[in-house]
Residue frames as qw, qx, qy, qz and C-alpha x, y, z in Angstrom:
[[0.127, -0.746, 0.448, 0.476, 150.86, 162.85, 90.78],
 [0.800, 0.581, 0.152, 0.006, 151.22, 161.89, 86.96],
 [0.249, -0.628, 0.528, 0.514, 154.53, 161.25, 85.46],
 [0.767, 0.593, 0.002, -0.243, 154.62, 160.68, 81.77],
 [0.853, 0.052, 0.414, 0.313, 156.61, 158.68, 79.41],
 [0.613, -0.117, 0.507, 0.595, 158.61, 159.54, 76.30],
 [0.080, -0.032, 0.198, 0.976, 157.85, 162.73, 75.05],
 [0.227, -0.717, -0.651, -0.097, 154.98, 163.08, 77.04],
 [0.043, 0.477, -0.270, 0.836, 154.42, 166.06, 79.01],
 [0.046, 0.130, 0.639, -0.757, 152.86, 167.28, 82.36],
 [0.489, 0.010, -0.148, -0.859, 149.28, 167.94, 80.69],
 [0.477, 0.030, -0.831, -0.284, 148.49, 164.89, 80.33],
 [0.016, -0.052, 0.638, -0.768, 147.50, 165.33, 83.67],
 [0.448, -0.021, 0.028, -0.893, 144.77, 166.68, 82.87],
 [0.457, 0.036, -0.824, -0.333, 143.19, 163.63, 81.88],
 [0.402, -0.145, -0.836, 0.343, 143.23, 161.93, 85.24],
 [0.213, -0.236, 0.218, -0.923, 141.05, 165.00, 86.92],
 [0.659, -0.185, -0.126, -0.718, 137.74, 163.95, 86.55],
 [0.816, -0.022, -0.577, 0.024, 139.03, 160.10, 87.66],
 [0.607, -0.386, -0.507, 0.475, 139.55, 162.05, 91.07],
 [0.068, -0.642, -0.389, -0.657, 137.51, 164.49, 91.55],
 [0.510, -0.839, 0.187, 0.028, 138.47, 165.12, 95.88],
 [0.613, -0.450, 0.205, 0.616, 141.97, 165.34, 95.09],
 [0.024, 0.827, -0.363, -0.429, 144.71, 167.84, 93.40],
 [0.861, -0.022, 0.362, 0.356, 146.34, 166.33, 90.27],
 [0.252, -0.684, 0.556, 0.401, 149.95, 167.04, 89.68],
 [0.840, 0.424, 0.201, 0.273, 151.70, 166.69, 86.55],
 [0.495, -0.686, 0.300, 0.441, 155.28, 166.61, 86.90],
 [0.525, 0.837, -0.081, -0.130, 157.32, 167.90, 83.79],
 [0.620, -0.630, 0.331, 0.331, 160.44, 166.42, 84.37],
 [0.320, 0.779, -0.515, -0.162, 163.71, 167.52, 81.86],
 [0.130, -0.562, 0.809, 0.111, 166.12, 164.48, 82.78],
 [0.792, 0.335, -0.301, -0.413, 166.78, 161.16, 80.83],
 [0.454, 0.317, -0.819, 0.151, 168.55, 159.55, 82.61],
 [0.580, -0.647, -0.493, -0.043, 166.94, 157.25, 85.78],
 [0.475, -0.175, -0.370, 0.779, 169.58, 158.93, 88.26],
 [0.157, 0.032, 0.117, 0.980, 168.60, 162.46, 87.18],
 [0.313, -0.377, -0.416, -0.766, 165.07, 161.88, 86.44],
 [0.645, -0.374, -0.629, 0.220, 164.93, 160.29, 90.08],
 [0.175, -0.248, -0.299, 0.905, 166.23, 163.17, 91.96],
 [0.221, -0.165, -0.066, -0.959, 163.43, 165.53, 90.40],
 [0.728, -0.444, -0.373, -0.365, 160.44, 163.31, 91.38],
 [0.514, -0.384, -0.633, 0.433, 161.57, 162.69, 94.70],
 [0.019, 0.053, -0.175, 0.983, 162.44, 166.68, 95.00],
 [0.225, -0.228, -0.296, -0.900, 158.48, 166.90, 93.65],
 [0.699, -0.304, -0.581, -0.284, 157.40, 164.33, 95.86],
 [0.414, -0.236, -0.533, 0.699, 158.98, 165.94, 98.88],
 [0.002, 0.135, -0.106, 0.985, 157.58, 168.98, 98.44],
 [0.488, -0.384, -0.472, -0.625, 154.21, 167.76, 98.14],
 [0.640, -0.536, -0.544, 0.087, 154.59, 166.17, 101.68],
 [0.339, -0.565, -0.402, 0.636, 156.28, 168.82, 103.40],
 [0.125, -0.038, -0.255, -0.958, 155.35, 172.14, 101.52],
 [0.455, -0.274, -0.262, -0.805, 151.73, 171.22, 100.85],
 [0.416, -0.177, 0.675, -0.583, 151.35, 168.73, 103.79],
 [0.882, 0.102, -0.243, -0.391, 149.58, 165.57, 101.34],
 [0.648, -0.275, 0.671, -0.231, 149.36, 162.90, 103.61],
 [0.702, 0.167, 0.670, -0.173, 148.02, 160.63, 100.51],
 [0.375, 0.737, -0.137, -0.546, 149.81, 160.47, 97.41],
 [0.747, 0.170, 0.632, 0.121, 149.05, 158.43, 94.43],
 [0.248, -0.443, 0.669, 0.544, 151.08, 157.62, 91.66],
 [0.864, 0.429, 0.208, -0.162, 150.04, 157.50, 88.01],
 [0.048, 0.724, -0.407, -0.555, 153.04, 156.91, 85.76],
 [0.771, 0.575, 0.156, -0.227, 153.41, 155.79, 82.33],
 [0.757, 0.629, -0.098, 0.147, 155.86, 153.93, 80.30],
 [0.626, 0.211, -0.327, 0.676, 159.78, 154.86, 81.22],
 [0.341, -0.685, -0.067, -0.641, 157.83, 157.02, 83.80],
 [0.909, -0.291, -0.160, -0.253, 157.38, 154.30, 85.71],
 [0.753, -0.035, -0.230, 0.615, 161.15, 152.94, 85.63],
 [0.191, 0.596, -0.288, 0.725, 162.09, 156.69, 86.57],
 [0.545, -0.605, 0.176, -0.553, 159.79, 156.66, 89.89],
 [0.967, -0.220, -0.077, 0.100, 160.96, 153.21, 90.90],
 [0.598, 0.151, -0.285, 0.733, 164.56, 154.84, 90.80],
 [0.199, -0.734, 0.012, -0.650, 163.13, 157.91, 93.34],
 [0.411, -0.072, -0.775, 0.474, 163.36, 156.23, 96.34],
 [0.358, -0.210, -0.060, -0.908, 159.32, 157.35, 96.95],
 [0.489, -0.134, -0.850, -0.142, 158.54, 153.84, 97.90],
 [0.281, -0.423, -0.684, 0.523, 157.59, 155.22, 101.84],
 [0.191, 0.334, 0.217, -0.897, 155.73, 158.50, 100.79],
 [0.461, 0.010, -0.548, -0.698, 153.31, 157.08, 97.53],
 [0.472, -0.117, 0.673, -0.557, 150.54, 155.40, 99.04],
 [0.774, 0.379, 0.506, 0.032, 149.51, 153.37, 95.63],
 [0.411, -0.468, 0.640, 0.450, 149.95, 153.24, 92.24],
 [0.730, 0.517, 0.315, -0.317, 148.74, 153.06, 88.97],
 [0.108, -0.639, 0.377, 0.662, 151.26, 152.04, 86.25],
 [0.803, 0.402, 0.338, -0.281, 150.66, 152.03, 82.59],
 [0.875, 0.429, -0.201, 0.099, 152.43, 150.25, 80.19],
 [0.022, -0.963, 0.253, 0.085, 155.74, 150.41, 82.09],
 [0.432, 0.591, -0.633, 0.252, 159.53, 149.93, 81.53],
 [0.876, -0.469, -0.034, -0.104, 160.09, 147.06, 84.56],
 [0.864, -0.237, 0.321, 0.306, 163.13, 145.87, 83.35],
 [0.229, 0.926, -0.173, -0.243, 165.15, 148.21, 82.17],
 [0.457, -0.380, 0.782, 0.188, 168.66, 145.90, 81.99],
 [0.600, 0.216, 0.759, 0.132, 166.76, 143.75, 79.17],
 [0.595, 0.761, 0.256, 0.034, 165.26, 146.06, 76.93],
 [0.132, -0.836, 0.466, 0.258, 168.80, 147.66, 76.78],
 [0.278, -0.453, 0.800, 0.278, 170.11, 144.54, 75.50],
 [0.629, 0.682, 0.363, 0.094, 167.15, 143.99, 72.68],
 [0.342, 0.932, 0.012, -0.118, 168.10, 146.96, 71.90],
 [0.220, -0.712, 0.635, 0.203, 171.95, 146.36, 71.73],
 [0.526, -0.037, 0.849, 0.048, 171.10, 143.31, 70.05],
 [0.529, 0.714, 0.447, -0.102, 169.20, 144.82, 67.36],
 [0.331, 0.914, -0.235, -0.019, 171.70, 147.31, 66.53],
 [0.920, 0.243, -0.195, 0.237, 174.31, 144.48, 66.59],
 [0.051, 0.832, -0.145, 0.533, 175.96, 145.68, 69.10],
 [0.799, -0.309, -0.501, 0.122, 177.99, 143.81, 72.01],
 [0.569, -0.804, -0.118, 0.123, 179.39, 145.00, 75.94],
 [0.703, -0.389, 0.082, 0.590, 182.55, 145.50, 74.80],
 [0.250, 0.479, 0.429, 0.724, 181.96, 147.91, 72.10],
 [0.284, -0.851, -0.180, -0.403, 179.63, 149.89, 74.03],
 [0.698, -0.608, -0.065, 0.373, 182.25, 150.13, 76.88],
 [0.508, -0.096, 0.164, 0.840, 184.90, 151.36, 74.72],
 [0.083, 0.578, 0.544, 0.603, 182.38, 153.89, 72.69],
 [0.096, 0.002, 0.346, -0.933, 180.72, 155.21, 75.75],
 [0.483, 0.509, 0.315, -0.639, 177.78, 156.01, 73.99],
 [0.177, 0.022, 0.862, 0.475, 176.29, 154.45, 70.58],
 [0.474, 0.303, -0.091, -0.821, 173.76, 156.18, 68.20],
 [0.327, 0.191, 0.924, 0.041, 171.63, 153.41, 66.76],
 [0.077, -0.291, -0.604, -0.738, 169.69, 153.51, 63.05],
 [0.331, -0.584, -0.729, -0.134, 166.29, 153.64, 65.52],
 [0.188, -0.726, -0.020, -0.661, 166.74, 156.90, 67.15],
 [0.810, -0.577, -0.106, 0.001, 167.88, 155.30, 70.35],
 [0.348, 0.673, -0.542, 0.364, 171.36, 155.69, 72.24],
 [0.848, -0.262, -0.453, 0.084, 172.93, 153.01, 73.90],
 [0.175, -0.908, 0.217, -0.313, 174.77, 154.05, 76.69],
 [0.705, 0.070, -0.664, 0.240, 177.37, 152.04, 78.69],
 [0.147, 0.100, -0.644, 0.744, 177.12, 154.06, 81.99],
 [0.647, -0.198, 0.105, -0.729, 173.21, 154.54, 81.93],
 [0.909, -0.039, -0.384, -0.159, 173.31, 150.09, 81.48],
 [0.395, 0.079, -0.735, 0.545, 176.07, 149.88, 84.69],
 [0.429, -0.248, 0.285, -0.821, 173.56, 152.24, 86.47],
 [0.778, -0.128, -0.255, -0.560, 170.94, 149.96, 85.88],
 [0.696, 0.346, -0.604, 0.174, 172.63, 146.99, 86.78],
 [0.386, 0.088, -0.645, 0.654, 174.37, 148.19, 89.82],
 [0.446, 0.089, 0.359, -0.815, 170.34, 149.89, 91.28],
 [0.051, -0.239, -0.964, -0.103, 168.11, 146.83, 90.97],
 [0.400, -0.453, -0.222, -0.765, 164.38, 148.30, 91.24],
 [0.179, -0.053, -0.700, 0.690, 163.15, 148.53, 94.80],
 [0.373, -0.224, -0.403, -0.805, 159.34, 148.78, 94.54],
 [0.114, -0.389, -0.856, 0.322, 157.02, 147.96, 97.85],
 [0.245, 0.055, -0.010, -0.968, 153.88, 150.28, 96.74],
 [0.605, 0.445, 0.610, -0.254, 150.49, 148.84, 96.27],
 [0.196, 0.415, -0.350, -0.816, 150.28, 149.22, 92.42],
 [0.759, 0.200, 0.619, -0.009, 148.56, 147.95, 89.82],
 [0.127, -0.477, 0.494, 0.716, 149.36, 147.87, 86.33],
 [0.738, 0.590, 0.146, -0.294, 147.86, 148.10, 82.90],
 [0.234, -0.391, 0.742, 0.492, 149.58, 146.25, 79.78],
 [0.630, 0.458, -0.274, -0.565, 148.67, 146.45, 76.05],
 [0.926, -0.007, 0.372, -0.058, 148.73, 143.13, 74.49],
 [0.750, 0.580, 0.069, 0.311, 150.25, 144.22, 71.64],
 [0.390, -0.836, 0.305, 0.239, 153.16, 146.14, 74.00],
 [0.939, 0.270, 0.010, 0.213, 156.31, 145.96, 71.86],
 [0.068, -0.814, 0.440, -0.373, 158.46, 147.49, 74.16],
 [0.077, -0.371, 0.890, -0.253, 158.26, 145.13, 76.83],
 [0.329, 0.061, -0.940, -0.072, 157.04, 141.30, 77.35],
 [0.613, -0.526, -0.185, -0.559, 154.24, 139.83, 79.13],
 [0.872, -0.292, -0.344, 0.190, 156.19, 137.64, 80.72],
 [0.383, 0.020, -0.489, 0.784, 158.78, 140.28, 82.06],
 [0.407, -0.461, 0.066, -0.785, 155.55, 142.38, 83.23],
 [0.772, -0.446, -0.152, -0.426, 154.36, 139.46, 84.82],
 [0.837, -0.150, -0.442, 0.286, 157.12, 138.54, 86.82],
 [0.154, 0.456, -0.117, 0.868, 157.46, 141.84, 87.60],
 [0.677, -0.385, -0.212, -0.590, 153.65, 141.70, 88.83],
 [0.873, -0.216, -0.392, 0.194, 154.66, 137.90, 90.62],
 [0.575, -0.057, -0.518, 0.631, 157.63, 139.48, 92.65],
 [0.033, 0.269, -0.181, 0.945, 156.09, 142.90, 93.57],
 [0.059, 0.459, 0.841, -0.280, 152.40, 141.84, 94.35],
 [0.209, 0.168, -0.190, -0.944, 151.39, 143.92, 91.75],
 [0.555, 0.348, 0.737, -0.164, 148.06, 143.34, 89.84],
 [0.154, -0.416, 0.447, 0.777, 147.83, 143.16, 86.46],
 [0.570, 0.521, 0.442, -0.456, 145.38, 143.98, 83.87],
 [0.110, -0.177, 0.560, 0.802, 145.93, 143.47, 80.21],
 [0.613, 0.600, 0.158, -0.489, 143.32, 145.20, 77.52],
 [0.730, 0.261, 0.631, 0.016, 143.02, 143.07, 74.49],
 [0.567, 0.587, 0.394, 0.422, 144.68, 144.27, 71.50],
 [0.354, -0.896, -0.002, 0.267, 145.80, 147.26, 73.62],
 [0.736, 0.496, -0.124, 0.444, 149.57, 148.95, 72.57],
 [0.524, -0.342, -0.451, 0.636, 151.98, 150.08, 74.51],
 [0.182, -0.026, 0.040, 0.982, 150.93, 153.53, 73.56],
 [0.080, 0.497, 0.774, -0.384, 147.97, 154.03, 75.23],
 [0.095, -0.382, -0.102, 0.913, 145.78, 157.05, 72.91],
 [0.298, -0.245, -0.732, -0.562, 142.93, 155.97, 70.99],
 [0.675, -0.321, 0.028, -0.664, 139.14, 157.11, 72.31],
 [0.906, -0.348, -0.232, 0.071, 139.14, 152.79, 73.68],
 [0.736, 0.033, -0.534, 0.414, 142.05, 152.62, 74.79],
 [0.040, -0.279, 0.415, -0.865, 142.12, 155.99, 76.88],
 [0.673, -0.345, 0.009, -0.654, 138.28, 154.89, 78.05],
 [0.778, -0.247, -0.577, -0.021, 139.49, 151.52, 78.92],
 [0.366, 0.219, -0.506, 0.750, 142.25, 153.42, 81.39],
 [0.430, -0.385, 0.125, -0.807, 139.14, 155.23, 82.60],
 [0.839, -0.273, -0.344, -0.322, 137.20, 151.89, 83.66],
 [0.674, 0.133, -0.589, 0.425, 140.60, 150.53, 84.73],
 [0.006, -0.178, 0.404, -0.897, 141.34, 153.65, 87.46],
 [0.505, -0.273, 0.000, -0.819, 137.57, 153.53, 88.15],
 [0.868, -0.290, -0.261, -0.306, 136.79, 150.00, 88.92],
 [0.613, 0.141, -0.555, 0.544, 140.61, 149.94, 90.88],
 [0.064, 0.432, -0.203, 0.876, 139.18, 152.57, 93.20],
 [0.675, -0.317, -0.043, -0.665, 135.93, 151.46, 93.60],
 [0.845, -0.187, -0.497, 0.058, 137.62, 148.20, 95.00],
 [0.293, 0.179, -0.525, 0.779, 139.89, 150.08, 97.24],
 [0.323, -0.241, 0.081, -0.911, 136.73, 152.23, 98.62],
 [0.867, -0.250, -0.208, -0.377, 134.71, 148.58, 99.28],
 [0.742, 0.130, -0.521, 0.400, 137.46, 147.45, 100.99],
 [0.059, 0.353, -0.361, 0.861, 137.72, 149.92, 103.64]]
């Protein structure tokens, strides 16, 4: 099941076929923006798949604020791995770059509600209590890709992300958080391929 980032879509899916080639892959389209909202539809999509189509074994790609959406699904006992790439870990911080960039402090955005920002970004004061008050809750096998040049989020909050979850983490050299250049989409390929082929010698 593929869940895309920031004006991604459900095609993107497509990609991931041939990188699993005995299974079905699902690319969920989801409408909401907010983690509450976009949580309820992946779980809905990730119930049906176990009791509608009966998949005993379903693995997670998701990408970018993808990622922070499934970690708010409460999917942690039906996803049997994981693959995430570039994602949002720590949602609470980049809120407050970002509130910090547009010069912007907790009591303003409380009274305001909501705050447009010169970068095309709205701060929110009830999506940053959400966050807050639903700490991520993440016990999946996963591993994770991360661009070096990510300038969303930090290596060091990925990798303490990685350190408390037992994730594993790969970073590609010169990589961005916006995976979509011929390397960078072939490195994902090697990545998914040489994560599989350890799962499959393991067994």
């Amino acid at each position: 099941m593929y869940i895309h980032g920031k004006g991604g879509s459900a095609d993107e899916s497509m990609h991931y076929m041939p990188l699993f080639p005995d299974s079905e892959v699902f690319g969920l389209g989801y409408q909401a923006d907010t983690p509450w909202a976009a949580g309820a539809e992946i779980r809905a999509a990730v119930e049906t798949l176990k009791s509608e189509h009966k998949y005993q074994n379903i693995i997670l790609i998701a990408v970018s604020i993808g990622a922070f959406f499934s970690m708010n699904a409460g999917i942690d006992s039906m996803i049997s791995r994981a693959y995430f790439i570039s994602p949002v870990v720590n949602m609470e911080r980049l809120i407050c770059d970002m509130m910090r960039l547009a010069n912007v402090n907790e009591d303003e955005l409380k009274s305001r509600g909501v705050i447009h920002t010169d970068f095309s970004e709205d701060l929110s004061w009830e999506y940053l209590c959400y966050v807050r008050e639903h700490p991520v809750i993440w016990n999946v096998p996963t591993q994770i890709l991360y661009g070096e040049l990510d300038n969303i989020t930090s290596f060091a909050t990925l990798n303490e992300f990685a350190e408390n979850h037992s994730a594993m983490l790969t970073v590609m050299k010169c990589g961005e958080h916006w995976f979509h250049t011929d390397g960078q989409m072939s490195f994902i390929d090697a990545w998914i391929k040489n994560c599989e082929a350890n799962i499959l010698n393991e067994k």
